[in-house]
C-alpha positions as CSV (number, residue, x, y, z in Angstrom):
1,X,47.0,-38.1,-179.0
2,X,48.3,-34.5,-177.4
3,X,47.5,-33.1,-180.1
4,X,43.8,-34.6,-180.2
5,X,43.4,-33.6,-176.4
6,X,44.0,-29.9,-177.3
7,X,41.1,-29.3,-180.2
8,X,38.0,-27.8,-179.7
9,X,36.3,-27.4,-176.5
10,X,37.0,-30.7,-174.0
11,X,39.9,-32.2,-176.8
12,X,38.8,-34.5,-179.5
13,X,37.8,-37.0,-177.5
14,X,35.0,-35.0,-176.4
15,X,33.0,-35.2,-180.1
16,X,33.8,-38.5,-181.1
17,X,31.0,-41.0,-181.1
18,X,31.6,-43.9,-179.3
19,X,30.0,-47.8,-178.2
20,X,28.7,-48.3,-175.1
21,X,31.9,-50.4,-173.8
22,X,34.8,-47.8,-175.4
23,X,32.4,-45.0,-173.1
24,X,32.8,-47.0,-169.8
25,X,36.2,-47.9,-170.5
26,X,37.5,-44.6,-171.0
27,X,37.7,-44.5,-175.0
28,X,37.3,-40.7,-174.8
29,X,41.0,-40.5,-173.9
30,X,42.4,-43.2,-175.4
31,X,45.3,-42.8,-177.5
32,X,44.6,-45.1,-180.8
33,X,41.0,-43.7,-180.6
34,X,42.3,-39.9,-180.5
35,X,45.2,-41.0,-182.9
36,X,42.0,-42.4,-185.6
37,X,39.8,-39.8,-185.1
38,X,42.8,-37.0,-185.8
39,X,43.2,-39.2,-189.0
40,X,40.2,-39.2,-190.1
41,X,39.9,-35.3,-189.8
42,X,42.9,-34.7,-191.7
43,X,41.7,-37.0,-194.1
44,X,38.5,-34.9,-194.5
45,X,40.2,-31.7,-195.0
46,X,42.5,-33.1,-197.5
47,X,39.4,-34.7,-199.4
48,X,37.7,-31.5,-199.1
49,X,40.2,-28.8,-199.5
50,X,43.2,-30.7,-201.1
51,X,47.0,-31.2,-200.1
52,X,48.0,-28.0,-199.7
53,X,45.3,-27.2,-197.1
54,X,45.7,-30.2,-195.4
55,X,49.6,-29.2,-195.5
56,X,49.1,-26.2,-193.8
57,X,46.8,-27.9,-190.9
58,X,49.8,-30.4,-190.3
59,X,52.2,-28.2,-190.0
60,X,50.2,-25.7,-187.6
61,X,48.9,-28.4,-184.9
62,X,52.0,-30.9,-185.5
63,X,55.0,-28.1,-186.2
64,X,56.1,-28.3,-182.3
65,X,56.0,-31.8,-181.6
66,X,58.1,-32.6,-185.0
67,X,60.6,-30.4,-184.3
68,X,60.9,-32.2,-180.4
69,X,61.1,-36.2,-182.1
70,X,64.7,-36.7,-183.2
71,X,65.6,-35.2,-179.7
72,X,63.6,-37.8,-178.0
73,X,65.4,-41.4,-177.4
74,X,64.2,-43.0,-180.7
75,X,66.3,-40.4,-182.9
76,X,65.5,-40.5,-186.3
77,X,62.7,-43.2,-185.7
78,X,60.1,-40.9,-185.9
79,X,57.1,-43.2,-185.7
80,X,58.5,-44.7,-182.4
81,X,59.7,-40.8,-181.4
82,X,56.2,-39.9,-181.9
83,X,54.6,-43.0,-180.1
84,X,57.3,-42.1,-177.5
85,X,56.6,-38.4,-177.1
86,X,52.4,-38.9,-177.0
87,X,52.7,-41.8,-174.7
88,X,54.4,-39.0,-172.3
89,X,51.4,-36.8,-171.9
């Protein structure tokens, strides 16, 4: 999700599609709503330009925040050092 809130102009958030009750309920900015839509992007540019592109992307918008999970209090959990970490900001 901090990573979702930092793309494009307005985050993520701000080009996603969304129902009527996910718009009045704040969808925009929710985390398992950034966290699919960032999915499904990376998805995309591995469908469209293949696994090493979709490497590279990773690694450029992710790089920081996987070298900060084993410090966090989960230590090598990384899921649950990630959840952790997003959950923060």
């Amino acid at each position: 999700a901090e990573v979702a809130r930092t793309l494009g102009e307005g985050g993520l958030g701000a080009h996603l599609l969304l129902g009527k009750g996910e718009e009045m309920t704040g969808g925009r900015d929710k985390p398992s709503i950034l966290a699919d839509g960032m999915e499904s992007i990376l998805g995309a540019i591995h469908l469209q330009h293949g696994i090493d592109t979709a490497r590279r992307v990773v690694l450029d918008l992710f790089d920081d925040l996987l070298t900060r999970a084993p410090l966090l209090g989960a230590g090598l959990d990384w899921k649950t050092s990630l959840q952790e970490l997003t959950a923060e900001h």
